[in-house]
C-alpha positions as CSV (number, residue, x, y, z in Angstrom):
1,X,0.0,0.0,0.0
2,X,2.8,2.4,0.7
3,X,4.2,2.1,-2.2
4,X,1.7,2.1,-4.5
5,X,0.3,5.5,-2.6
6,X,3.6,6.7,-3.3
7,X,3.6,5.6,-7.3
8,X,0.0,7.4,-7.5
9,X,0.1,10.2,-5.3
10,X,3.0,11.4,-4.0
11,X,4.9,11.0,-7.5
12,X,3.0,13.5,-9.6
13,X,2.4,15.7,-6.9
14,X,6.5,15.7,-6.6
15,X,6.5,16.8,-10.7
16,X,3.9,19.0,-10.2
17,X,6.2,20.9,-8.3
18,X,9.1,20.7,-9.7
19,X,8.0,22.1,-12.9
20,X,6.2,24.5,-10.9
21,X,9.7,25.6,-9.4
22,X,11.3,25.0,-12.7
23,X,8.9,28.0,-14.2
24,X,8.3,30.3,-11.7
25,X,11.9,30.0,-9.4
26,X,11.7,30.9,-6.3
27,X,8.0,32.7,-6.2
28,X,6.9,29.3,-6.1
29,X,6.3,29.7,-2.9
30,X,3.4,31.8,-3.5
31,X,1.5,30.3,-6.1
32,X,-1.3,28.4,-4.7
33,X,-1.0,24.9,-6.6
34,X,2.5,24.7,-5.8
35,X,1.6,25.1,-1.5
36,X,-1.2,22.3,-2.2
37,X,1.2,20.3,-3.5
38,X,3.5,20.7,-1.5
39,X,1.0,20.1,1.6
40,X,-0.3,16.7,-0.2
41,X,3.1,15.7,-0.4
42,X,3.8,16.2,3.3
43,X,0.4,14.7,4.3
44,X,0.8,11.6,2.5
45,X,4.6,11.4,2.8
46,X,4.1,11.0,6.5
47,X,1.5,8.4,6.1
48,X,3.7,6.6,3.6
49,X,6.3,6.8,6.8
50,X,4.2,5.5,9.5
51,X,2.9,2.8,6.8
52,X,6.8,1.7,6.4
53,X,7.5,1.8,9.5
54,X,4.6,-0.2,10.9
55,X,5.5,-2.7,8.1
56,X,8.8,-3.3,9.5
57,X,7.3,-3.8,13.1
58,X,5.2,-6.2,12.1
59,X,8.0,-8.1,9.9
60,X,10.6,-8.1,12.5
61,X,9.0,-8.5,15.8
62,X,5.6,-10.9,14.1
63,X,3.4,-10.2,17.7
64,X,0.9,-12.6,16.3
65,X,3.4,-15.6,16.5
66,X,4.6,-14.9,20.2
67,X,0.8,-15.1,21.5
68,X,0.5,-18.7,20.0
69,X,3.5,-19.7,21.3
70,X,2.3,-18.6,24.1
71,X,-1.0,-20.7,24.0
72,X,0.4,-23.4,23.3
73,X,2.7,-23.0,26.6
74,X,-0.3,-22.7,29.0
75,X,-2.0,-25.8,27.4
76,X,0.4,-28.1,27.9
C-alpha cells in the first residue's frame, strides 16, 4: 500500500512541483498549486512513513506468532 500510494500520489504531486519551481523559481512559494502540492506531499509522505515503519514492526518483531507460542505453553 505504501508504495503504491507513493507511485499514485506522491509522485505526480512531486512533478507537479518541480515544474512548478522550474517556471516560476523561487515565487513558487506563492503560487497556490504549488503550497497544495507541497502540503499533499507532506500529508501523505508522512502516512507513507508510518505505513513503512509499521510494516517493519510487524515483519521483524511478528506479535501474532509470540501469543500462540504462548498458548500453546499454558495448554500443555
Amino acid at each position: 500500500m505504501a508504495i503504491a500510494s507513493g507511485t499514485v500520489y506522491l509522485g505526480p504531486w512531486e512533478v507537479a512541483m518541480l515544474e512548478t519551481s522550474g517556471k516560476l523559481g523561487i515565487s513558487a512559494l506563492n503560487d497556490q498549486t504549488y503550497l497544495y502540492n507541497e502540503k499533499m506531499n507532506f500529508i501523505f509522505g508522512m502516512v507513507q512513513c508510518f505505513l513503512l515503519v509499521f510494516t517493519l514492526f510487524i515483519s521483524v518483531f511478528k506479535p501474532w506468532k509470540k501469543k500462540k507460542a504462548d498458548d500453546k505453553k499454558t495448554s500443555e
